[in-house]
PDBQT receptor file of N, H, CA, C and O in Angstrom, charges set to zero:
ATOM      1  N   UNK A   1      24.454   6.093  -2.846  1.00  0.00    +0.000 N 
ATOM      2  CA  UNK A   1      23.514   5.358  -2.045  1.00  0.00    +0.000 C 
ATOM      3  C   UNK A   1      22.491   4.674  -2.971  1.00  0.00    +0.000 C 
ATOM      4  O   UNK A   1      22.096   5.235  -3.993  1.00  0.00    +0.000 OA
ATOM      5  N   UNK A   2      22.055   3.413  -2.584  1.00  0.00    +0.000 N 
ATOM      6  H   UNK A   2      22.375   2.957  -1.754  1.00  0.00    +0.000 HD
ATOM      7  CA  UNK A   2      21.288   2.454  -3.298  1.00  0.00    +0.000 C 
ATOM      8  C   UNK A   2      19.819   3.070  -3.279  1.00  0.00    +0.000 C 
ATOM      9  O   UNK A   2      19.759   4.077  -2.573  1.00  0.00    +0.000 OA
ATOM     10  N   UNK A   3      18.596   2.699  -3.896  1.00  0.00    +0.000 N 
ATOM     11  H   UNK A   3      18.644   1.881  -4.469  1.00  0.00    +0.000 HD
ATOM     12  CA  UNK A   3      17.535   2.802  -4.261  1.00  0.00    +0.000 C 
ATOM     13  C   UNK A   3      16.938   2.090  -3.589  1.00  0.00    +0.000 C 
ATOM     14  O   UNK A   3      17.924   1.473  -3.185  1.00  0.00    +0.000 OA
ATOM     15  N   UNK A   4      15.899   1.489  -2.958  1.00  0.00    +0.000 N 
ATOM     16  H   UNK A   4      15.099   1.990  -3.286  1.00  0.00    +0.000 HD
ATOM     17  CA  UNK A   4      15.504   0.875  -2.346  1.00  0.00    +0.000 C 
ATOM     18  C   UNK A   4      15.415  -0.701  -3.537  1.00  0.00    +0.000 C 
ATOM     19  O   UNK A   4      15.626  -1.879  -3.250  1.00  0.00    +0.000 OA
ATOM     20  N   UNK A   5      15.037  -0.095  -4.835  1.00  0.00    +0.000 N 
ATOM     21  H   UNK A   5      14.866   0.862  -5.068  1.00  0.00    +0.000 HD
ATOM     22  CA  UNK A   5      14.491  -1.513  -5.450  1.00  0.00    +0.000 C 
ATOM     23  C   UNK A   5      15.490  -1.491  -6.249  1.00  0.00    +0.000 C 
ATOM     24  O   UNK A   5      15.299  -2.205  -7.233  1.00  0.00    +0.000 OA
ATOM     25  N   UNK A   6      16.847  -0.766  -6.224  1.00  0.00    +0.000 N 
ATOM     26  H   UNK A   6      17.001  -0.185  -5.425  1.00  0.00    +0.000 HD
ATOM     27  CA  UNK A   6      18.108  -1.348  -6.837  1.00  0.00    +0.000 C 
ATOM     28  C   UNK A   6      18.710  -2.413  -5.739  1.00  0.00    +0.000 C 
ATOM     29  O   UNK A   6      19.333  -3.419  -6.078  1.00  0.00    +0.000 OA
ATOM     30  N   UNK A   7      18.411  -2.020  -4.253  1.00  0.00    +0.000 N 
ATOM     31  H   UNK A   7      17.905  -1.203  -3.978  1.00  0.00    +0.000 HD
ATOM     32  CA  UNK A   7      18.892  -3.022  -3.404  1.00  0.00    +0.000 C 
ATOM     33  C   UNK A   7      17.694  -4.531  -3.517  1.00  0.00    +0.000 C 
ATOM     34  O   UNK A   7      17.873  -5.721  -3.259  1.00  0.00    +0.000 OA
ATOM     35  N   UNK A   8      16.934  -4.048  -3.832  1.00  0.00    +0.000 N 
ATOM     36  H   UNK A   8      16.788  -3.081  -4.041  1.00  0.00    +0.000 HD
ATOM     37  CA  UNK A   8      15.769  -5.644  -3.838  1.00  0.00    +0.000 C 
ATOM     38  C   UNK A   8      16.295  -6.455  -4.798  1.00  0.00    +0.000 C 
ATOM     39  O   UNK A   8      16.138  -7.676  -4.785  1.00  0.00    +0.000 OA
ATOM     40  N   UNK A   9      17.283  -5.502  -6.136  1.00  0.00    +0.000 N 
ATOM     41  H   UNK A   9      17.411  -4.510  -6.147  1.00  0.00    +0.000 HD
ATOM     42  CA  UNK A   9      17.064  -6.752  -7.095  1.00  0.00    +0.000 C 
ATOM     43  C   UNK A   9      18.951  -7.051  -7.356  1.00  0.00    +0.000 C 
ATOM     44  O   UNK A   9      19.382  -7.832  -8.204  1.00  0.00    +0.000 OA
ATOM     45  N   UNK A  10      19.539  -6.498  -6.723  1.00  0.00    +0.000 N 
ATOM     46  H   UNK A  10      19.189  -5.863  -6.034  1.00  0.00    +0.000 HD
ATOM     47  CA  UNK A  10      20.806  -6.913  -6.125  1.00  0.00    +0.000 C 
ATOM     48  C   UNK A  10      20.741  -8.207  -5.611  1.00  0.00    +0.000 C 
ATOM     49  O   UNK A  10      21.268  -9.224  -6.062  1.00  0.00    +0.000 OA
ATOM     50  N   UNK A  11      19.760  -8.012  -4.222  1.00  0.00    +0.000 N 
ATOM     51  H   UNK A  11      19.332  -7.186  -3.855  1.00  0.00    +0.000 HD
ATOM     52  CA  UNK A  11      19.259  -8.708  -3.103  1.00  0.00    +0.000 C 
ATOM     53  C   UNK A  11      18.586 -10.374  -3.931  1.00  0.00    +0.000 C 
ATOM     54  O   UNK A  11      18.663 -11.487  -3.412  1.00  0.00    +0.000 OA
ATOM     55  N   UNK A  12      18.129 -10.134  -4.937  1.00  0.00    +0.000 N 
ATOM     56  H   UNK A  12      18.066  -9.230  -5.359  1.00  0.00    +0.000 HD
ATOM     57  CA  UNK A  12      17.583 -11.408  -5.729  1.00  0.00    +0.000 C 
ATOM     58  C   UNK A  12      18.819 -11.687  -6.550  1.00  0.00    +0.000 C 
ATOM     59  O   UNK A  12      18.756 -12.909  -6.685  1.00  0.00    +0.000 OA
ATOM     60  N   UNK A  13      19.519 -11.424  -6.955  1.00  0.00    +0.000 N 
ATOM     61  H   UNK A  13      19.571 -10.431  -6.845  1.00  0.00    +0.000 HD
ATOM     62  CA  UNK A  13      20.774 -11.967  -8.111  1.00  0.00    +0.000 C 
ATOM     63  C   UNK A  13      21.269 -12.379  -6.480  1.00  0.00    +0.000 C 
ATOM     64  O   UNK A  13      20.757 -13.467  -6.219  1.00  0.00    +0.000 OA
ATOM     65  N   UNK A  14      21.923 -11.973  -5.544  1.00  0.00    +0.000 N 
ATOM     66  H   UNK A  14      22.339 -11.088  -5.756  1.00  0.00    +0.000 HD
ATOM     67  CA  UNK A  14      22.556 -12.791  -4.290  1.00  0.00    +0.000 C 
ATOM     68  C   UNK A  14      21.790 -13.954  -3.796  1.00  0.00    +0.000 C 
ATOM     69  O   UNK A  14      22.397 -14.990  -3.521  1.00  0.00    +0.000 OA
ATOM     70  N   UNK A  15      20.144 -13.847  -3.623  1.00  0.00    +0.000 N 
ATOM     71  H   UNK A  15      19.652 -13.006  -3.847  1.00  0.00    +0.000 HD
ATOM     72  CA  UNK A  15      19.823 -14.850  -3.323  1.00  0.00    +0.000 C 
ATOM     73  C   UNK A  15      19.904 -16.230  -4.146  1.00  0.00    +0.000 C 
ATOM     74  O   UNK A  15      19.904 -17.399  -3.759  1.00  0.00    +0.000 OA
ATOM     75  N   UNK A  16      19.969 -15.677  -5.380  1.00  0.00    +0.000 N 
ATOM     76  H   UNK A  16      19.969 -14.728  -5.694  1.00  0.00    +0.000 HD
ATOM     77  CA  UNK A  16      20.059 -17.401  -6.215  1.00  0.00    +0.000 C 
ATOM     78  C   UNK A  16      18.774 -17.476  -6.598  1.00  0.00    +0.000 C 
ATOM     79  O   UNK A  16      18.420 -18.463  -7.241  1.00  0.00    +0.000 OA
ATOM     80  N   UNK A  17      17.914 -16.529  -6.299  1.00  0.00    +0.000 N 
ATOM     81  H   UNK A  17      18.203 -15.727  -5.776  1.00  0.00    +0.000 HD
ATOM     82  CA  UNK A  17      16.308 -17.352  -6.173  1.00  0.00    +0.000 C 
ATOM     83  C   UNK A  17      15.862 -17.688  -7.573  1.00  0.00    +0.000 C 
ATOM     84  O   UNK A  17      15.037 -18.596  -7.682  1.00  0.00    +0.000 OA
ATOM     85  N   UNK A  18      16.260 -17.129  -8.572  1.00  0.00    +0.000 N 
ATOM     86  H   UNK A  18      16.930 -16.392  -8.484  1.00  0.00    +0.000 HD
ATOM     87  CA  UNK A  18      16.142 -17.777  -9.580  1.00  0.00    +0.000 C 
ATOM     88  C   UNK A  18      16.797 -18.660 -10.389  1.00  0.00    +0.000 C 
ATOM     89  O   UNK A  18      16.758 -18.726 -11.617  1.00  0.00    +0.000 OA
ATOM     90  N   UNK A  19      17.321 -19.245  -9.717  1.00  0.00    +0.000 N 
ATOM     91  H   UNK A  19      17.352 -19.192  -8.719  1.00  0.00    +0.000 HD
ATOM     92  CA  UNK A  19      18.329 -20.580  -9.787  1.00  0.00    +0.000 C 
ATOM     93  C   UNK A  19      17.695 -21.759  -8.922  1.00  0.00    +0.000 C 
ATOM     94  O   UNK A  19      18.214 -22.870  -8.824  1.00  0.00    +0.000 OA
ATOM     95  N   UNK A  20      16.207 -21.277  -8.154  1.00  0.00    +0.000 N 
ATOM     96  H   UNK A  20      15.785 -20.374  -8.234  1.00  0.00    +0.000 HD
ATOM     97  CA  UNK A  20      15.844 -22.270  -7.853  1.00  0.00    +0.000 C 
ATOM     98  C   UNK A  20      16.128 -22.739  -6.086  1.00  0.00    +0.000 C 
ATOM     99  O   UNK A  20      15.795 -23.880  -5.764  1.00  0.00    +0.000 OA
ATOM    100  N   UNK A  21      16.567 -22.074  -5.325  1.00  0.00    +0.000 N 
ATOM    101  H   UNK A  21      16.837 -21.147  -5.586  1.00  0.00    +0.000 HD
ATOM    102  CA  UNK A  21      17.051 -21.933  -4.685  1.00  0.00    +0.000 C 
ATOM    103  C   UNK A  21      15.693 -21.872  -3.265  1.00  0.00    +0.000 C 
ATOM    104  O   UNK A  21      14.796 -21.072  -3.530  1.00  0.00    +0.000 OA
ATOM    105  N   UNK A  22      15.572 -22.428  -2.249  1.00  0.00    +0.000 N 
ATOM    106  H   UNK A  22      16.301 -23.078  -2.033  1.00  0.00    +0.000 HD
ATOM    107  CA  UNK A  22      14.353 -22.462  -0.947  1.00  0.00    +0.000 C 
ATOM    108  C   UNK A  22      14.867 -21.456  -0.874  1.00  0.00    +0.000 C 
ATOM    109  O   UNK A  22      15.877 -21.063  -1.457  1.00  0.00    +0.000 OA
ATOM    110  N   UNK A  23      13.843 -20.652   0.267  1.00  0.00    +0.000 N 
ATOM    111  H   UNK A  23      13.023 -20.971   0.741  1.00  0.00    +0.000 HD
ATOM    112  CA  UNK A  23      14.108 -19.051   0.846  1.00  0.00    +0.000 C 
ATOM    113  C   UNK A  23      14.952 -20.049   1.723  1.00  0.00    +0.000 C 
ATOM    114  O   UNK A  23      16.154 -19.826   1.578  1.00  0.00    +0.000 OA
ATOM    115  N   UNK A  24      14.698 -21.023   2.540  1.00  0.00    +0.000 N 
ATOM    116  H   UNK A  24      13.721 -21.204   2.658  1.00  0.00    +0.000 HD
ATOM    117  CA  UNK A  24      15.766 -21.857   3.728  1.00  0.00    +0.000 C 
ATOM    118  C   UNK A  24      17.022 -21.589   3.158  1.00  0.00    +0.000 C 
ATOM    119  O   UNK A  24      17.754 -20.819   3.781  1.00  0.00    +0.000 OA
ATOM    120  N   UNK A  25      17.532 -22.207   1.798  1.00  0.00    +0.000 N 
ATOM    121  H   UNK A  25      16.937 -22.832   1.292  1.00  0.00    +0.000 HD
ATOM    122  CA  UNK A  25      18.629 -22.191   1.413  1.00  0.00    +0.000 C 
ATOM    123  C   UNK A  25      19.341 -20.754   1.514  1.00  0.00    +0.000 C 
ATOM    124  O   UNK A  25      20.135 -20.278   2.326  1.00  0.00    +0.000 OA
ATOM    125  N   UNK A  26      18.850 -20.361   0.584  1.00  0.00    +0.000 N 
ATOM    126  H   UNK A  26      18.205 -20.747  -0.075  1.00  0.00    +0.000 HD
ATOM    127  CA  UNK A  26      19.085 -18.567   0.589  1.00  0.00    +0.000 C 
ATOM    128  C   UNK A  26      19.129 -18.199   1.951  1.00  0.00    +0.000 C 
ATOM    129  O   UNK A  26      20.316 -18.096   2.263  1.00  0.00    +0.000 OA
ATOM    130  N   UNK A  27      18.450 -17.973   2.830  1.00  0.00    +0.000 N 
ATOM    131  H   UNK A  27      17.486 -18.057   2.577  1.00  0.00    +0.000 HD
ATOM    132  CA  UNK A  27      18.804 -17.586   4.329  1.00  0.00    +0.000 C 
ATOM    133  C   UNK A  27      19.984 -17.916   4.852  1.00  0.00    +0.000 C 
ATOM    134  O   UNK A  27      20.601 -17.028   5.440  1.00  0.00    +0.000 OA
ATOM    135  N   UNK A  28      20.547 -19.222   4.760  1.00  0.00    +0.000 N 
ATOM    136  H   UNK A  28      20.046 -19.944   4.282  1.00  0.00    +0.000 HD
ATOM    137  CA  UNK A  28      21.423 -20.035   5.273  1.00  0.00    +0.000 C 
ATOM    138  C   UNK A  28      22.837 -19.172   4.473  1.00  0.00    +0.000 C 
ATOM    139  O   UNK A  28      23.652 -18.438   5.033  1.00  0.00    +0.000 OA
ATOM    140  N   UNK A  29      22.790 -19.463   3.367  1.00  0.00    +0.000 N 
ATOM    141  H   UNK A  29      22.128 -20.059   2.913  1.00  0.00    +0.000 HD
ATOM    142  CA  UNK A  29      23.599 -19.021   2.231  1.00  0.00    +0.000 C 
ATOM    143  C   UNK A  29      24.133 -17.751   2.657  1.00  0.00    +0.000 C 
ATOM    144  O   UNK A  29      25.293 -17.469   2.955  1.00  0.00    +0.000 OA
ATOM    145  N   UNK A  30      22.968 -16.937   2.635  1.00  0.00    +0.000 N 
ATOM    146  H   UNK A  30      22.026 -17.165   2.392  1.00  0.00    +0.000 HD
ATOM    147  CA  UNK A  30      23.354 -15.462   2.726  1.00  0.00    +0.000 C 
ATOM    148  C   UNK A  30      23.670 -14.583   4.473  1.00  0.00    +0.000 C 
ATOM    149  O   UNK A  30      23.996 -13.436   4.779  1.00  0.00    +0.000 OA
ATOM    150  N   UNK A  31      23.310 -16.059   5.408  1.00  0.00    +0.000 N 
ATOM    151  H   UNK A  31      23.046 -16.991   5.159  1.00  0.00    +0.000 HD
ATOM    152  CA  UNK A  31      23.285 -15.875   6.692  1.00  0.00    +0.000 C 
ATOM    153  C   UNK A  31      21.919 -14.355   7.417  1.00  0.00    +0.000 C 
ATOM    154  O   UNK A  31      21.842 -13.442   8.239  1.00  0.00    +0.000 OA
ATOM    155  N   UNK A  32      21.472 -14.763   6.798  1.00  0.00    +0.000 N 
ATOM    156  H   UNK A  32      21.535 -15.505   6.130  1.00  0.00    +0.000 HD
ATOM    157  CA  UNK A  32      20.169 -13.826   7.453  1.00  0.00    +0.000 C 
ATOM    158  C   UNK A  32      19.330 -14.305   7.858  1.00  0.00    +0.000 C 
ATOM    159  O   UNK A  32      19.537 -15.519   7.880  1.00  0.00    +0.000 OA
ATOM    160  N   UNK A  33      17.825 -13.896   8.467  1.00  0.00    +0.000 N 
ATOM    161  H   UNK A  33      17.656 -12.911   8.450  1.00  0.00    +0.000 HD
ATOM    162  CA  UNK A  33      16.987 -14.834   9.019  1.00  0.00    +0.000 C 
ATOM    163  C   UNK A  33      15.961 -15.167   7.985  1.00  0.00    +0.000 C 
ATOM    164  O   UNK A  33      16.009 -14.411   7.015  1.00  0.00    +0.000 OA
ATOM    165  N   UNK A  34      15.101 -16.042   7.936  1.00  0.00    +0.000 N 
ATOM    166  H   UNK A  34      15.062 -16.657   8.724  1.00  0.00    +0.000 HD
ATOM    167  CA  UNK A  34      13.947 -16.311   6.959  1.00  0.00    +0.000 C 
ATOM    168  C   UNK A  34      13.179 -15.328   6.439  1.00  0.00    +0.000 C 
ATOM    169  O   UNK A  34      12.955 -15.144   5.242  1.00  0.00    +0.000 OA
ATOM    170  N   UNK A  35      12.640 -14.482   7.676  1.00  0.00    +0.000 N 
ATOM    171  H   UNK A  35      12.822 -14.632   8.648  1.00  0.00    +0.000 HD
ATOM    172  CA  UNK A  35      11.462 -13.957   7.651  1.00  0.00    +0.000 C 
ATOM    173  C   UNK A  35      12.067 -12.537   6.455  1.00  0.00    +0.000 C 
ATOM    174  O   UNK A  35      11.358 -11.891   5.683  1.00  0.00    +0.000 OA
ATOM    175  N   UNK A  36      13.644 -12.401   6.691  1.00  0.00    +0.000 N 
ATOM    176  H   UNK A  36      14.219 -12.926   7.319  1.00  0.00    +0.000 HD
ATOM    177  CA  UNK A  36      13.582 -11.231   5.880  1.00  0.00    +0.000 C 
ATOM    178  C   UNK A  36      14.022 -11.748   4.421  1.00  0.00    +0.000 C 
ATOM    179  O   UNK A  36      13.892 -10.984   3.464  1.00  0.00    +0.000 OA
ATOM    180  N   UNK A  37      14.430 -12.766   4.284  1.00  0.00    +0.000 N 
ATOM    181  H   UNK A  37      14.536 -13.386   5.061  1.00  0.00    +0.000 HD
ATOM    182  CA  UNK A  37      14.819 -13.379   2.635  1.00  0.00    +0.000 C 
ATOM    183  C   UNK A  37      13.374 -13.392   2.210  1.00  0.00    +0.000 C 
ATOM    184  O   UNK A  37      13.017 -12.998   1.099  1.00  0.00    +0.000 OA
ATOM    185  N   UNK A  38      12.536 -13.869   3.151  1.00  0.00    +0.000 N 
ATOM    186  H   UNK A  38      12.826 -14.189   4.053  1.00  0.00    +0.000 HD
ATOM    187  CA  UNK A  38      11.329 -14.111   2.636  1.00  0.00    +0.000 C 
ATOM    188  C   UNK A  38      10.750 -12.455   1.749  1.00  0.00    +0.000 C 
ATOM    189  O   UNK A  38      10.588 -12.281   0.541  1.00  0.00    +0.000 OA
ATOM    190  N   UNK A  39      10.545 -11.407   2.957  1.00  0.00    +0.000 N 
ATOM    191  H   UNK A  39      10.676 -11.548   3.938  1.00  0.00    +0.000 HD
ATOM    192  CA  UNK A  39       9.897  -9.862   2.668  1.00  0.00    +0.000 C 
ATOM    193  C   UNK A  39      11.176  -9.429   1.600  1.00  0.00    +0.000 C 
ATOM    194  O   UNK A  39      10.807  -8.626   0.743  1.00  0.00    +0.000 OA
ATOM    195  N   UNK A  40      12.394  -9.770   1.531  1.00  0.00    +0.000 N 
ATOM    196  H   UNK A  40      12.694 -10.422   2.227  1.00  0.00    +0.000 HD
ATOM    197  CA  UNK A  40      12.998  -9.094   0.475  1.00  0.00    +0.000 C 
ATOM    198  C   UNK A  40      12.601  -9.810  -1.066  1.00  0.00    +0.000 C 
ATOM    199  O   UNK A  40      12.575  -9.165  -2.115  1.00  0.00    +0.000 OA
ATOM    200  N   UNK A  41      12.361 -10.991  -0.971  1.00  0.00    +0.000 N 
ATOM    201  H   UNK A  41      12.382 -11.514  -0.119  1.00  0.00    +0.000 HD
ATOM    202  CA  UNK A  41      12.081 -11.671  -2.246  1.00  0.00    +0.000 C 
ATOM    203  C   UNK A  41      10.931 -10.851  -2.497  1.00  0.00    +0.000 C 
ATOM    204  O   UNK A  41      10.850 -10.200  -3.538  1.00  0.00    +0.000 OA
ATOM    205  N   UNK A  42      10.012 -10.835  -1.596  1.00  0.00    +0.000 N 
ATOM    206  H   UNK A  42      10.078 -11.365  -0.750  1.00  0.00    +0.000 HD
ATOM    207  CA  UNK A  42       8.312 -10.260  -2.207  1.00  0.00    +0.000 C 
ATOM    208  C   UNK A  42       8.726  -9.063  -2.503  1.00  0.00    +0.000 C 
ATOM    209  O   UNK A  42       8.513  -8.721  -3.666  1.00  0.00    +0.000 OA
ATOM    210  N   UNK A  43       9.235  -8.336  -1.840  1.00  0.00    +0.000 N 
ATOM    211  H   UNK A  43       9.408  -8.613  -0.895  1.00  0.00    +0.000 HD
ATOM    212  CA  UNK A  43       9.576  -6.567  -2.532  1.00  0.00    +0.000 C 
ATOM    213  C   UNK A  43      10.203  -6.933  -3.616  1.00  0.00    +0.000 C 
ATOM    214  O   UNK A  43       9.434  -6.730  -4.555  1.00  0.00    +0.000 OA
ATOM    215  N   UNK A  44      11.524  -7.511  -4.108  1.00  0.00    +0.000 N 
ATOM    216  H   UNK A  44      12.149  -7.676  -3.345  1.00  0.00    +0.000 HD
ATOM    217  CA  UNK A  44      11.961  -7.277  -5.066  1.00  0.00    +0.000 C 
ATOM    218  C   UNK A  44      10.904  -7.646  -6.375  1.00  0.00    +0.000 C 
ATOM    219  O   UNK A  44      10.691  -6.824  -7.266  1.00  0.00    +0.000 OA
ATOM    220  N   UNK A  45      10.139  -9.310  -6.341  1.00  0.00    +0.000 N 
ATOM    221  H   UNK A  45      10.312  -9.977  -5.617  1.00  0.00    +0.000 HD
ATOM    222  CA  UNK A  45       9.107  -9.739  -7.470  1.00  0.00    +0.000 C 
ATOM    223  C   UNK A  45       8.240  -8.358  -7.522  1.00  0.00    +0.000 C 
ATOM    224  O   UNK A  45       8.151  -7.655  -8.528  1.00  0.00    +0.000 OA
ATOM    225  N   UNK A  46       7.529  -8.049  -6.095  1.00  0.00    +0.000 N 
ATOM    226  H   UNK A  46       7.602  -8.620  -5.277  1.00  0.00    +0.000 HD
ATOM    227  CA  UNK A  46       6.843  -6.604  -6.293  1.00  0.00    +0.000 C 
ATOM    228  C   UNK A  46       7.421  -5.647  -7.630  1.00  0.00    +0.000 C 
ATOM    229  O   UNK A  46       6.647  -5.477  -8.572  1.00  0.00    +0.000 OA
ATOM    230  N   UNK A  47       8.163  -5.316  -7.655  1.00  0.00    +0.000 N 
ATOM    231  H   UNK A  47       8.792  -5.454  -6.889  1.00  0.00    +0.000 HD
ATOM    232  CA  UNK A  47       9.385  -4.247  -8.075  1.00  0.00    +0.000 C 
ATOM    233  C   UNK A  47       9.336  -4.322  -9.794  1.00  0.00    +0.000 C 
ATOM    234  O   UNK A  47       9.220  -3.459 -10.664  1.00  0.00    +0.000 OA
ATOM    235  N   UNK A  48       9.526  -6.207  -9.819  1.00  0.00    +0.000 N 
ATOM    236  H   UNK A  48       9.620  -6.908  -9.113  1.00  0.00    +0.000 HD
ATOM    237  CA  UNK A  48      10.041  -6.469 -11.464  1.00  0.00    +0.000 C 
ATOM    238  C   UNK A  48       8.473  -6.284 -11.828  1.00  0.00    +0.000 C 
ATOM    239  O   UNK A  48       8.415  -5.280 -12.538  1.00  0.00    +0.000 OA
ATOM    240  N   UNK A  49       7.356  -6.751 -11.669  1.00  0.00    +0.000 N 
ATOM    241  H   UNK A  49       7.403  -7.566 -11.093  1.00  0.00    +0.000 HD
ATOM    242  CA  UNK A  49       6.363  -6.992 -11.861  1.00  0.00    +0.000 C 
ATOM    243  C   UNK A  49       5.785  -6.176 -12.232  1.00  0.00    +0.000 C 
ATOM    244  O   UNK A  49       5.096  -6.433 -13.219  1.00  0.00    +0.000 OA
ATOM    245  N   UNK A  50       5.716  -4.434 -11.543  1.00  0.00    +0.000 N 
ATOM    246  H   UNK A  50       6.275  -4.225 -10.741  1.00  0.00    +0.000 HD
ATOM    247  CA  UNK A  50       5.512  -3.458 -11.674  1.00  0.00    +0.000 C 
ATOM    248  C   UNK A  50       6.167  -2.517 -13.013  1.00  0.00    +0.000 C 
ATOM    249  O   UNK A  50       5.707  -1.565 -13.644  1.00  0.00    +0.000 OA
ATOM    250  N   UNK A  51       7.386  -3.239 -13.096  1.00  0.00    +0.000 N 
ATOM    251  H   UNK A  51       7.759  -4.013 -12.583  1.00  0.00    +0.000 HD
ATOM    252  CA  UNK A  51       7.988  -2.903 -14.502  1.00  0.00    +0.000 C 
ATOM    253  C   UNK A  51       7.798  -3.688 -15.671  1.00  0.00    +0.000 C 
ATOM    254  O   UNK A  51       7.810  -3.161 -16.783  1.00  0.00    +0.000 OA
ATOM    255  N   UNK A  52       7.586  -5.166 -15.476  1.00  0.00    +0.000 N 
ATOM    256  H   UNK A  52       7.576  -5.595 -14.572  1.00  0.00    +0.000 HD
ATOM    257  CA  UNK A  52       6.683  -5.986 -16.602  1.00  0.00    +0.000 C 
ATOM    258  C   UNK A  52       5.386  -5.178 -17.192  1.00  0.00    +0.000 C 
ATOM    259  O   UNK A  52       5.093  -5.153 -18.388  1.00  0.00    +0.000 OA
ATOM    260  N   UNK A  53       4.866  -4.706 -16.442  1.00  0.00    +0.000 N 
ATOM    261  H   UNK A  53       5.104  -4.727 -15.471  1.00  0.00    +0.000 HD
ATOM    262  CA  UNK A  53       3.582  -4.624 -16.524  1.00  0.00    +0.000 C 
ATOM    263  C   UNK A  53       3.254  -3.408 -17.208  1.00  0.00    +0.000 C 
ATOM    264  O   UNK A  53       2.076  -3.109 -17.406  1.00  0.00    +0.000 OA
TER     265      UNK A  53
């Protein structure tokens, strides 16, 4: 079973988002709704950020 922030940053290599990619696109792409591409992007940056740091 996944980790919560092994699934966030899964969840960001699928979205593309660092390829540049709208949360629109990514939603569409990945067929989910906005609001959660949106809260999964912020948890996952949450996540790396916390380990940058």
């Amino acid at each position: 079973m996944q980790t919560f922030q092994q699934t966030c940053a899964n969840f960001i290599n699928k979205a593309q988002y660092i390829n540049g990619y709208t949360h629109q696109q990514t939603a569409q792409a990945l067929q989910l709704p906005l609001g959660t591409v949106k809260s999964r992007i912020k948890a996952a940056l949450k996540i790396l950020k916390s380990k940058v740091i």
